[in-house]
mmCIF file as Biopython writes it, N, C-alpha, C and O atoms, coordinates in Angstrom:
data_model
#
loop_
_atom_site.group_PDB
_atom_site.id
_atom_site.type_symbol
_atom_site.label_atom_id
_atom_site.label_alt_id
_atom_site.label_comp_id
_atom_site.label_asym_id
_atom_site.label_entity_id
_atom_site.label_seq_id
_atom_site.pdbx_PDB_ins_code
_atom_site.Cartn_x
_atom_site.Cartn_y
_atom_site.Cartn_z
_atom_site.occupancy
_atom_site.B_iso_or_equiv
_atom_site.auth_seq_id
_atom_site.auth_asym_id
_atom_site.pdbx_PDB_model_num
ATOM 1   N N  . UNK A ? 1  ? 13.680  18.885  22.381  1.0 0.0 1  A 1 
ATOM 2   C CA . UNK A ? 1  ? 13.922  18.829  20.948  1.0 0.0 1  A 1 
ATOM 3   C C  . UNK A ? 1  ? 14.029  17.377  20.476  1.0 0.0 1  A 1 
ATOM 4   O O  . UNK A ? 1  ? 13.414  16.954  19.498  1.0 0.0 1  A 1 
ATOM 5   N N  . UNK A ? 2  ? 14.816  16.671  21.201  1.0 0.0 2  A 1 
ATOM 6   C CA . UNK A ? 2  ? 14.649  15.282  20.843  1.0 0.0 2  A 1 
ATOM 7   C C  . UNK A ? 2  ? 13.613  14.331  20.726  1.0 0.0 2  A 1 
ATOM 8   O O  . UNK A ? 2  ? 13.607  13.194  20.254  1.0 0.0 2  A 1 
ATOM 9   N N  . UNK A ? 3  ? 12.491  15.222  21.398  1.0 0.0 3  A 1 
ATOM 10  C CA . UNK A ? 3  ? 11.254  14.685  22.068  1.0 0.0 3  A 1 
ATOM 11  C C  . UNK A ? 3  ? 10.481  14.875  20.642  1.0 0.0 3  A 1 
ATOM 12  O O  . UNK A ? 3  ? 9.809   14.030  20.050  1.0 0.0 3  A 1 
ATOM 13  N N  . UNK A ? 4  ? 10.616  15.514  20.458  1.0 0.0 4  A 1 
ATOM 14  C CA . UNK A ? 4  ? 9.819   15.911  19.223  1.0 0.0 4  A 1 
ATOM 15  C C  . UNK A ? 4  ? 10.279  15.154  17.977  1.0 0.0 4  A 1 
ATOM 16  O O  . UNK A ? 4  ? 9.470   14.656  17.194  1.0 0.0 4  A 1 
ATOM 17  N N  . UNK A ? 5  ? 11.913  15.067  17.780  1.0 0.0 5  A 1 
ATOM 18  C CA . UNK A ? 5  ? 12.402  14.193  16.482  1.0 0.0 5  A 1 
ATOM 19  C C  . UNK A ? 5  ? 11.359  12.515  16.820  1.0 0.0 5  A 1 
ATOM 20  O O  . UNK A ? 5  ? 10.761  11.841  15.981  1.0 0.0 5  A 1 
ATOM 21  N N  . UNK A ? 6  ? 11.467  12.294  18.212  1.0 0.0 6  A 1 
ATOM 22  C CA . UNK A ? 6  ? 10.895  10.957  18.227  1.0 0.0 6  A 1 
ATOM 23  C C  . UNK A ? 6  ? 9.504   10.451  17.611  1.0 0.0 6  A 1 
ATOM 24  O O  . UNK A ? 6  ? 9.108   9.514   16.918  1.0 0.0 6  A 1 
ATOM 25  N N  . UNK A ? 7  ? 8.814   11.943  18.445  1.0 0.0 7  A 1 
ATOM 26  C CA . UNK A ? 7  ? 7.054   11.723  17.967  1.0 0.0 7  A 1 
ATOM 27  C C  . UNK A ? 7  ? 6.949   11.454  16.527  1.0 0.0 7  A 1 
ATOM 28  O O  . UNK A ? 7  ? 6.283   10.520  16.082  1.0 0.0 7  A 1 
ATOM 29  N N  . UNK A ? 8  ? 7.926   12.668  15.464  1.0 0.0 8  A 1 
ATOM 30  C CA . UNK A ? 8  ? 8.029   12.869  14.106  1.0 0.0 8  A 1 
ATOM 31  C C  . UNK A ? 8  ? 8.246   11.191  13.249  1.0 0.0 8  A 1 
ATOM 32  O O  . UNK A ? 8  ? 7.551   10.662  12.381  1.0 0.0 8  A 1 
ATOM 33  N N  . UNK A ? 9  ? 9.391   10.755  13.879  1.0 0.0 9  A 1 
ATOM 34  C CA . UNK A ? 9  ? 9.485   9.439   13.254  1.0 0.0 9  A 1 
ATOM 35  C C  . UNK A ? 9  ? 8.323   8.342   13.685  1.0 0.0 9  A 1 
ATOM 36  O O  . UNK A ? 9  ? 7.766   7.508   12.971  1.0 0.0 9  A 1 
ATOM 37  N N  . UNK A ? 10 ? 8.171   8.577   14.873  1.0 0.0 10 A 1 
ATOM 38  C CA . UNK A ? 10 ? 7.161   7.684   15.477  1.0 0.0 10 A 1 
ATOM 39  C C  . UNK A ? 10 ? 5.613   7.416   14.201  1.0 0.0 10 A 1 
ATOM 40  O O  . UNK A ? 10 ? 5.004   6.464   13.714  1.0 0.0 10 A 1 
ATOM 41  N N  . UNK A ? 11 ? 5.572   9.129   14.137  1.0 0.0 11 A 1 
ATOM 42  C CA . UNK A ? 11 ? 4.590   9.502   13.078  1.0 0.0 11 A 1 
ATOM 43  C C  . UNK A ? 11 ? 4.440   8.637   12.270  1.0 0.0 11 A 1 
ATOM 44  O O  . UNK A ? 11 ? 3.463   7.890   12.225  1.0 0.0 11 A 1 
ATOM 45  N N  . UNK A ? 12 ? 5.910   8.612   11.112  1.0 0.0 12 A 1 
ATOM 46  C CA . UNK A ? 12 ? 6.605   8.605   9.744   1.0 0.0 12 A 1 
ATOM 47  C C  . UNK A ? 12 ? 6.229   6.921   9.942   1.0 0.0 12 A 1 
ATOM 48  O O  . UNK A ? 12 ? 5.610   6.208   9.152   1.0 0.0 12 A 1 
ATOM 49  N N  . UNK A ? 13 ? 6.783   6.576   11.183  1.0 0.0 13 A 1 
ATOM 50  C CA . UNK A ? 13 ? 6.588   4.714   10.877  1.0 0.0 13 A 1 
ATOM 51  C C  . UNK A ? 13 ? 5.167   4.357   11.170  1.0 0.0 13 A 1 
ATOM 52  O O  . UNK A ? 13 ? 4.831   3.178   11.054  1.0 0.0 13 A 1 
ATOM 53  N N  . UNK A ? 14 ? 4.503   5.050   11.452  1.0 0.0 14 A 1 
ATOM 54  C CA . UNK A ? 14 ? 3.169   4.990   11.789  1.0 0.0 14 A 1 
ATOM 55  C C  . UNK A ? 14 ? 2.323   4.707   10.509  1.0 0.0 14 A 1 
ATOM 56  O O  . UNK A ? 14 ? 1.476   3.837   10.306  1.0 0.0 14 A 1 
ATOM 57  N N  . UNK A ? 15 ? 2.970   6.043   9.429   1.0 0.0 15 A 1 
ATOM 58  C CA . UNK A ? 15 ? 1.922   6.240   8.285   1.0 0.0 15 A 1 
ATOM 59  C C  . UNK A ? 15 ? 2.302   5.059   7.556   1.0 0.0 15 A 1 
ATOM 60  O O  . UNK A ? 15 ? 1.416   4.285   7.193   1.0 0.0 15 A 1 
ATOM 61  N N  . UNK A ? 16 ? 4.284   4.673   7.130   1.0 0.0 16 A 1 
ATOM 62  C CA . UNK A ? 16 ? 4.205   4.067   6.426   1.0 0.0 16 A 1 
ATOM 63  C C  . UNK A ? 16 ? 3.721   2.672   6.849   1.0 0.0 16 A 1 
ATOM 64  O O  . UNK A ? 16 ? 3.076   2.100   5.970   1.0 0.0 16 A 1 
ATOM 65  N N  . UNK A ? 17 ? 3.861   2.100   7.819   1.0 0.0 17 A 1 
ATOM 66  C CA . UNK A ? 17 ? 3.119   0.908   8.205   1.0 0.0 17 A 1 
ATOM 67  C C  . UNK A ? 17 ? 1.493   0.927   7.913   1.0 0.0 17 A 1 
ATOM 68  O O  . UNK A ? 17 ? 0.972   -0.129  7.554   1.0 0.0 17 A 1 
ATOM 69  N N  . UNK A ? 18 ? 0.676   2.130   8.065   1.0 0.0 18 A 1 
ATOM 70  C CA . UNK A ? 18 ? -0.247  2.090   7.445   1.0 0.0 18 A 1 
ATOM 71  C C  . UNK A ? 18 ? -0.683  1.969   5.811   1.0 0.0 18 A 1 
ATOM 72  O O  . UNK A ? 18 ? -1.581  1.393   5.196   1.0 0.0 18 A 1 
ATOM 73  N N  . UNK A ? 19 ? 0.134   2.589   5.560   1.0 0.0 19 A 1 
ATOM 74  C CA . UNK A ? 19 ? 0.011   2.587   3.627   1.0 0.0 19 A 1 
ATOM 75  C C  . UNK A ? 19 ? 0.549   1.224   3.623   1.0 0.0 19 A 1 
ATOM 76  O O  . UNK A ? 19 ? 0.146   0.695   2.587   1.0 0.0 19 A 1 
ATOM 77  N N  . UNK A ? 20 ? 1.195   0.495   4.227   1.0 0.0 20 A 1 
ATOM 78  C CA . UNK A ? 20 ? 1.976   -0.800  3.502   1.0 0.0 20 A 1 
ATOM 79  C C  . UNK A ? 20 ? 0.625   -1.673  3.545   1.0 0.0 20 A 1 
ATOM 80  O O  . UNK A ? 20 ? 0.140   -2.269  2.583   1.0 0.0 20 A 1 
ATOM 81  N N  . UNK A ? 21 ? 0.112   -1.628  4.862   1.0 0.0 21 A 1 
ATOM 82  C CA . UNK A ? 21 ? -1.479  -1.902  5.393   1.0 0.0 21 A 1 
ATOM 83  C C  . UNK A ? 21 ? -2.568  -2.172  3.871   1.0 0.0 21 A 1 
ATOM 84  O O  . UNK A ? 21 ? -3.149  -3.101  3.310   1.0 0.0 21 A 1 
ATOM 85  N N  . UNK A ? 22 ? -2.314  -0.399  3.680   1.0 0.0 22 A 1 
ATOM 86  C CA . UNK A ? 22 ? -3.589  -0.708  2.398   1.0 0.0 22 A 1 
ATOM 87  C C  . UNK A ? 22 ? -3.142  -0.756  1.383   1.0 0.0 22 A 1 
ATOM 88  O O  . UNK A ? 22 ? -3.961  -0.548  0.487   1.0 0.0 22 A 1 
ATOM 89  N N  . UNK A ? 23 ? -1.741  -1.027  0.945   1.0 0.0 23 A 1 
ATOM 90  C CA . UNK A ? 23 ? -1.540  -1.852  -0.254  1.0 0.0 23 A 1 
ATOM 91  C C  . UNK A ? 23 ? -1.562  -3.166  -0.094  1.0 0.0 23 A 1 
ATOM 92  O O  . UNK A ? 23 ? -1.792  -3.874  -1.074  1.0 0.0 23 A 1 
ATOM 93  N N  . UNK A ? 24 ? -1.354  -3.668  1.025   1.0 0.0 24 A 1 
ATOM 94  C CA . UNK A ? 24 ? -1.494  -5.160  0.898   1.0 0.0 24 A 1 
ATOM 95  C C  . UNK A ? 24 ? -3.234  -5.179  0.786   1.0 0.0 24 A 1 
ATOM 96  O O  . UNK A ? 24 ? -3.731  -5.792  -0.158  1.0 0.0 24 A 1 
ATOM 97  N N  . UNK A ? 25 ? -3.904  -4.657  1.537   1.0 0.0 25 A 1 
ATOM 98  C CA . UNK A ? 25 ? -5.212  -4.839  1.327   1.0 0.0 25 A 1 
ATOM 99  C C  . UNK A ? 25 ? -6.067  -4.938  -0.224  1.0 0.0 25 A 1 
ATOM 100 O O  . UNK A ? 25 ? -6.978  -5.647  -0.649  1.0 0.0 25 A 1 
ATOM 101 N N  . UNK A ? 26 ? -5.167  -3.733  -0.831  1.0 0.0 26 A 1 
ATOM 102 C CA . UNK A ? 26 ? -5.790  -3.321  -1.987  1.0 0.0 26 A 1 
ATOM 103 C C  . UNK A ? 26 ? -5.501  -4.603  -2.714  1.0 0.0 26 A 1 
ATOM 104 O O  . UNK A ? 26 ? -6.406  -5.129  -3.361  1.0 0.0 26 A 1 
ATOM 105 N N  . UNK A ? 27 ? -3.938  -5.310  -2.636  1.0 0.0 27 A 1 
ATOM 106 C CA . UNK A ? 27 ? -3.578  -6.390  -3.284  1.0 0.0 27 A 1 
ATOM 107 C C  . UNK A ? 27 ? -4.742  -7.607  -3.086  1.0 0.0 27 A 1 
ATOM 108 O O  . UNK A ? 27 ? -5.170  -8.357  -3.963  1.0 0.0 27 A 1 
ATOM 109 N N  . UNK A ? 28 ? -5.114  -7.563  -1.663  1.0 0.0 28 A 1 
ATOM 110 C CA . UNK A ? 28 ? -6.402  -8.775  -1.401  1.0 0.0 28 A 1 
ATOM 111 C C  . UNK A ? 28 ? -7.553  -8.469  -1.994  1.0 0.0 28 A 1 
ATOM 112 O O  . UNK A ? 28 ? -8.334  -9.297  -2.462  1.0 0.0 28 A 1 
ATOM 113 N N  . UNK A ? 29 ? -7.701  -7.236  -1.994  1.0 0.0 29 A 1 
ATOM 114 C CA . UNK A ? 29 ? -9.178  -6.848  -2.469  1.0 0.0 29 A 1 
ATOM 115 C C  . UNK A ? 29 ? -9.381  -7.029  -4.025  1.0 0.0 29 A 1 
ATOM 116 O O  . UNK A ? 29 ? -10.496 -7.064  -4.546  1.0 0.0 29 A 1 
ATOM 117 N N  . UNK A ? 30 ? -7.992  -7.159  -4.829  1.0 0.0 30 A 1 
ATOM 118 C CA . UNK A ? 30 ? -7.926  -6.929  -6.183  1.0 0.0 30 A 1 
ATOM 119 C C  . UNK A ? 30 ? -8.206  -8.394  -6.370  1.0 0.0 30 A 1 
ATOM 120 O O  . UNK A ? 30 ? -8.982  -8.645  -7.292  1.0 0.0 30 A 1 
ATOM 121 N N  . UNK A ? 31 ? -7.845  -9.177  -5.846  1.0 0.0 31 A 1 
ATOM 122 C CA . UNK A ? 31 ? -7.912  -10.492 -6.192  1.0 0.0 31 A 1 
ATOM 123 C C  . UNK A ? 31 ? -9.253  -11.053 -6.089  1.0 0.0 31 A 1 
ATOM 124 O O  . UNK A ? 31 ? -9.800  -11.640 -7.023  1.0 0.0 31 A 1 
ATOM 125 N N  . UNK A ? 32 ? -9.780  -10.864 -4.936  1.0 0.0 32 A 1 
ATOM 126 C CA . UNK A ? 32 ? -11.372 -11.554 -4.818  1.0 0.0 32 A 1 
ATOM 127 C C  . UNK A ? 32 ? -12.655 -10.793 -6.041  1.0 0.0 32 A 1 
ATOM 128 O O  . UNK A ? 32 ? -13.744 -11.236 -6.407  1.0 0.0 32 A 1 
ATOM 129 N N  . UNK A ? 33 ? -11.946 -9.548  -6.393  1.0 0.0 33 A 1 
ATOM 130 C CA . UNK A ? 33 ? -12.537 -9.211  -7.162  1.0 0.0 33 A 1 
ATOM 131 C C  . UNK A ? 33 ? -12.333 -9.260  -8.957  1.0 0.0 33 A 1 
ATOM 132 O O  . UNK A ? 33 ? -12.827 -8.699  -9.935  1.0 0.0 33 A 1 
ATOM 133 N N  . UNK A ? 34 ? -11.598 -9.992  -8.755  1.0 0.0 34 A 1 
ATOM 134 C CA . UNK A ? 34 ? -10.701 -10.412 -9.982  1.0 0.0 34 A 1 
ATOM 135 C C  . UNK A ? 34 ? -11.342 -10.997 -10.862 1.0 0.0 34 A 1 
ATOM 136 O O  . UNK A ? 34 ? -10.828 -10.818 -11.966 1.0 0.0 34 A 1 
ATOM 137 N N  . UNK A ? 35 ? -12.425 -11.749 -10.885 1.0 0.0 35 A 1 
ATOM 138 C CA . UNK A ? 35 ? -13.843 -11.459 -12.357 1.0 0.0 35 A 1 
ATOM 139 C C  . UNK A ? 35 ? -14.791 -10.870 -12.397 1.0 0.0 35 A 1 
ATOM 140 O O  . UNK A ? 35 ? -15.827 -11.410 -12.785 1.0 0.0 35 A 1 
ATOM 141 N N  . UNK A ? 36 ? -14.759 -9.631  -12.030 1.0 0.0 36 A 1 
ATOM 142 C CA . UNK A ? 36 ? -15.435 -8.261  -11.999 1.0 0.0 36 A 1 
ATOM 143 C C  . UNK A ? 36 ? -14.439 -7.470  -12.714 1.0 0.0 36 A 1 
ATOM 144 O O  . UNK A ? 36 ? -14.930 -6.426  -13.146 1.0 0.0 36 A 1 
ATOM 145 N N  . UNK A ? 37 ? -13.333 -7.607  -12.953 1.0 0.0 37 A 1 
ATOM 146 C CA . UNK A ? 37 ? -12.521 -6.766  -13.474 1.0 0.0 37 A 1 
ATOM 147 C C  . UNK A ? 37 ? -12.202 -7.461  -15.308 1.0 0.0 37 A 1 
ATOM 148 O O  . UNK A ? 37 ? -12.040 -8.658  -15.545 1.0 0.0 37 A 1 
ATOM 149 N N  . UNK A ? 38 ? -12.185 -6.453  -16.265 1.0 0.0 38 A 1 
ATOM 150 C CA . UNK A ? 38 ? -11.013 -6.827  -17.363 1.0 0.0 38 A 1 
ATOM 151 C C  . UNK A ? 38 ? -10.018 -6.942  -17.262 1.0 0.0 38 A 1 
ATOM 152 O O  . UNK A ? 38 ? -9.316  -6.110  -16.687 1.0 0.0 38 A 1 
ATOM 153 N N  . UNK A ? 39 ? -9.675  -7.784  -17.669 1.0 0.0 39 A 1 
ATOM 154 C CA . UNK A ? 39 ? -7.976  -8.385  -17.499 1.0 0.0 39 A 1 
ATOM 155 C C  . UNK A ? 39 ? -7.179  -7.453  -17.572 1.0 0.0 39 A 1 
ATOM 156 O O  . UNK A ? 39 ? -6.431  -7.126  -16.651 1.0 0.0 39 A 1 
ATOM 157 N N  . UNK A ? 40 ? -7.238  -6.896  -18.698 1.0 0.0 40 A 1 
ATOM 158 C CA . UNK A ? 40 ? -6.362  -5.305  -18.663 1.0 0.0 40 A 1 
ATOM 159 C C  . UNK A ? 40 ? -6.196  -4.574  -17.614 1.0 0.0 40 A 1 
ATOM 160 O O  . UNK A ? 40 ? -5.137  -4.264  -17.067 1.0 0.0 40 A 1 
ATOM 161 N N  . UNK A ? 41 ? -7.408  -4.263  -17.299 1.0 0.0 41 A 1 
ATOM 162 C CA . UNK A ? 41 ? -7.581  -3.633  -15.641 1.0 0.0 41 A 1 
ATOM 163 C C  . UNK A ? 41 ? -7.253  -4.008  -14.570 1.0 0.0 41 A 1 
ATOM 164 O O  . UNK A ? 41 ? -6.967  -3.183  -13.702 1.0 0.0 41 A 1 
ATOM 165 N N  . UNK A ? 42 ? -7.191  -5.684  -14.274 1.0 0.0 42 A 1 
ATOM 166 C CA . UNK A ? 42 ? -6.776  -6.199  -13.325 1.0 0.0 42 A 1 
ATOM 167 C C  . UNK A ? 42 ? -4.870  -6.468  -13.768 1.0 0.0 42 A 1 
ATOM 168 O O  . UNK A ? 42 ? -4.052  -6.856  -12.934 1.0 0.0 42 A 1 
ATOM 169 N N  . UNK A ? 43 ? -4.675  -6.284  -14.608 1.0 0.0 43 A 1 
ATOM 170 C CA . UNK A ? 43 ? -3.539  -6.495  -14.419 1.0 0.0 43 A 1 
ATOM 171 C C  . UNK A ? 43 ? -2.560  -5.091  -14.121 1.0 0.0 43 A 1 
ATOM 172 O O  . UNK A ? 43 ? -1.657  -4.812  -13.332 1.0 0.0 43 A 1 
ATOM 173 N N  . UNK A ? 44 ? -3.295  -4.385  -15.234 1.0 0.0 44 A 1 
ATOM 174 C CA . UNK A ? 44 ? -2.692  -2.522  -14.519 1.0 0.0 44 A 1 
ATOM 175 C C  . UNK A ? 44 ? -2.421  -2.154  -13.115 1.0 0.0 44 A 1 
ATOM 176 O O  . UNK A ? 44 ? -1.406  -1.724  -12.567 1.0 0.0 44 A 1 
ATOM 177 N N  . UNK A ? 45 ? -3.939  -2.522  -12.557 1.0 0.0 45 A 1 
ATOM 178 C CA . UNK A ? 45 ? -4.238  -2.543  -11.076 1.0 0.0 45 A 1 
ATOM 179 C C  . UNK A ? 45 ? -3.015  -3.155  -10.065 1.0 0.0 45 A 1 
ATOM 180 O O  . UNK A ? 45 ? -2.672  -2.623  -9.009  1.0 0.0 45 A 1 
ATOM 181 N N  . UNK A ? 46 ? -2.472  -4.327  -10.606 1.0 0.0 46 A 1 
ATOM 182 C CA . UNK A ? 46 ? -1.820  -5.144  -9.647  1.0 0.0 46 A 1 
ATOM 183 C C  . UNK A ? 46 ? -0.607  -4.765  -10.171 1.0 0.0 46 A 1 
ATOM 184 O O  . UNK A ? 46 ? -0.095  -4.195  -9.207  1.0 0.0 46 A 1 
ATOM 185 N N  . UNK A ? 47 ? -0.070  -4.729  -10.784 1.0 0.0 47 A 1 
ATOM 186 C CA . UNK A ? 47 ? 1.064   -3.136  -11.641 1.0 0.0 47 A 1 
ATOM 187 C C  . UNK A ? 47 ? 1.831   -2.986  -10.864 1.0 0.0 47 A 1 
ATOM 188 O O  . UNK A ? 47 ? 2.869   -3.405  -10.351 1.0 0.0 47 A 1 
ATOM 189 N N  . UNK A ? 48 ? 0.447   -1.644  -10.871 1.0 0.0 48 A 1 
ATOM 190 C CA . UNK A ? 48 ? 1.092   -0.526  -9.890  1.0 0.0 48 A 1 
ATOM 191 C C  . UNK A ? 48 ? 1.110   -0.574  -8.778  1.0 0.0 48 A 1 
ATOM 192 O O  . UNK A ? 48 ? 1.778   0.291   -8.211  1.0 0.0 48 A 1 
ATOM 193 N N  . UNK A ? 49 ? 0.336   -1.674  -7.882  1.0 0.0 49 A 1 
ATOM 194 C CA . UNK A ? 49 ? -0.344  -1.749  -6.736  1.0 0.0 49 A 1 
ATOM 195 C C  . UNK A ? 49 ? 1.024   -2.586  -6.208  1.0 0.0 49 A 1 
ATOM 196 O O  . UNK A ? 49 ? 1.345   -2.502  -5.022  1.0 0.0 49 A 1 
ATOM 197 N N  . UNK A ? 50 ? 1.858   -3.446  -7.210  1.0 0.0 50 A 1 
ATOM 198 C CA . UNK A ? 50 ? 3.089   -3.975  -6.993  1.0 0.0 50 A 1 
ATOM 199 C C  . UNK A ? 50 ? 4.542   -3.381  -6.803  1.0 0.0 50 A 1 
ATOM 200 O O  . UNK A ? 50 ? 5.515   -3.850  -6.214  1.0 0.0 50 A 1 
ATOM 201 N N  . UNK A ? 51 ? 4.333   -1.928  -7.651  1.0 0.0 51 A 1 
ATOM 202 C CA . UNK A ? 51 ? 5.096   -1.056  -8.213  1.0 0.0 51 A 1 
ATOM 203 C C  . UNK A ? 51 ? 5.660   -0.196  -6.837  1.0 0.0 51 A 1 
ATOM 204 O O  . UNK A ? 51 ? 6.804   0.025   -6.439  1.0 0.0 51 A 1 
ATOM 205 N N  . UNK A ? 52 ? 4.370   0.164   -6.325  1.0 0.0 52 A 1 
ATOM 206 C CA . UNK A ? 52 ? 4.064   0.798   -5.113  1.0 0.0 52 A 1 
ATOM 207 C C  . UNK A ? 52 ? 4.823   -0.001  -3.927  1.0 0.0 52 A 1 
ATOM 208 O O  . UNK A ? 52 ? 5.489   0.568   -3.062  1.0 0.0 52 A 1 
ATOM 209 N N  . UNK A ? 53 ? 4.640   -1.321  -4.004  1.0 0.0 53 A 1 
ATOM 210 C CA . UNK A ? 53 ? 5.123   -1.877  -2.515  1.0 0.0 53 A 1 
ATOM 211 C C  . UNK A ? 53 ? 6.608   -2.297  -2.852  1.0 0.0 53 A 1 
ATOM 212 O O  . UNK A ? 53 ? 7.485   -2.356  -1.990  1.0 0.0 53 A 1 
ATOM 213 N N  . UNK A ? 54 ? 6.788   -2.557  -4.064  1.0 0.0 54 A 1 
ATOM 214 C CA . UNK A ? 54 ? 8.370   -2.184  -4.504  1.0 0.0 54 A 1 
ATOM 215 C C  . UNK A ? 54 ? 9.177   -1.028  -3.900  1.0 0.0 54 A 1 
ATOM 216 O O  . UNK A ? 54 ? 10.319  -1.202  -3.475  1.0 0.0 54 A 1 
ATOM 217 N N  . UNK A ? 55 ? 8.576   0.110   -3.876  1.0 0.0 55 A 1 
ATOM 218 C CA . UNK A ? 55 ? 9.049   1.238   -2.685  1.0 0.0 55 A 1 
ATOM 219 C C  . UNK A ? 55 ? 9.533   1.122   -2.087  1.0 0.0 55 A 1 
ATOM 220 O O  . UNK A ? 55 ? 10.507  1.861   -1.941  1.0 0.0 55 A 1 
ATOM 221 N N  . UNK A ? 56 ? 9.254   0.034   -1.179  1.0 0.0 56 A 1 
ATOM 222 C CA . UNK A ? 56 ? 9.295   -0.075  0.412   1.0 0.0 56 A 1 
ATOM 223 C C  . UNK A ? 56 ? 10.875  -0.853  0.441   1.0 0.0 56 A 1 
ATOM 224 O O  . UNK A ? 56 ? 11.389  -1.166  1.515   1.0 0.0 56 A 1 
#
C-alpha cells in the first residue's frame, strides 16, 4: 500500500515538473515570437502564461 502512495506522488511530481517544463517553454517561445504577435495578444499570452506559474 505504501508502494503505491509512492508511485502516485512520484507520478504527481513527475507531471507537475513537466507542466512547469512547458510553461517555462511557452514563456520562451512567446518571446522569440514576440513580433509575430499583437501586443494585445502578446501581452494576454504572457498573463496568463505568468498567472499559471504563479500556481506553483
Amino acid at each position: 500500500m505504501a508502494s503505491r502512495g509512492k508511485t502516485e506522488t512520484s507520478k504527481l511530481k513527475q507531471n507537475l515538473e513537466e507542466q512547469l517544463d512547458r510553461l517555462m517553454q511557452q514563456l520562451q517561445d512567446l518571446e522569440e515570437c514576440r513580433e509575430e504577435l499583437d501586443a494585445d495578444e502578446y501581452e494576454e499570452t504572457k498573463k496568463e502564461t505568468l498567472e499559471q506559474l504563479s500556481e506553483f
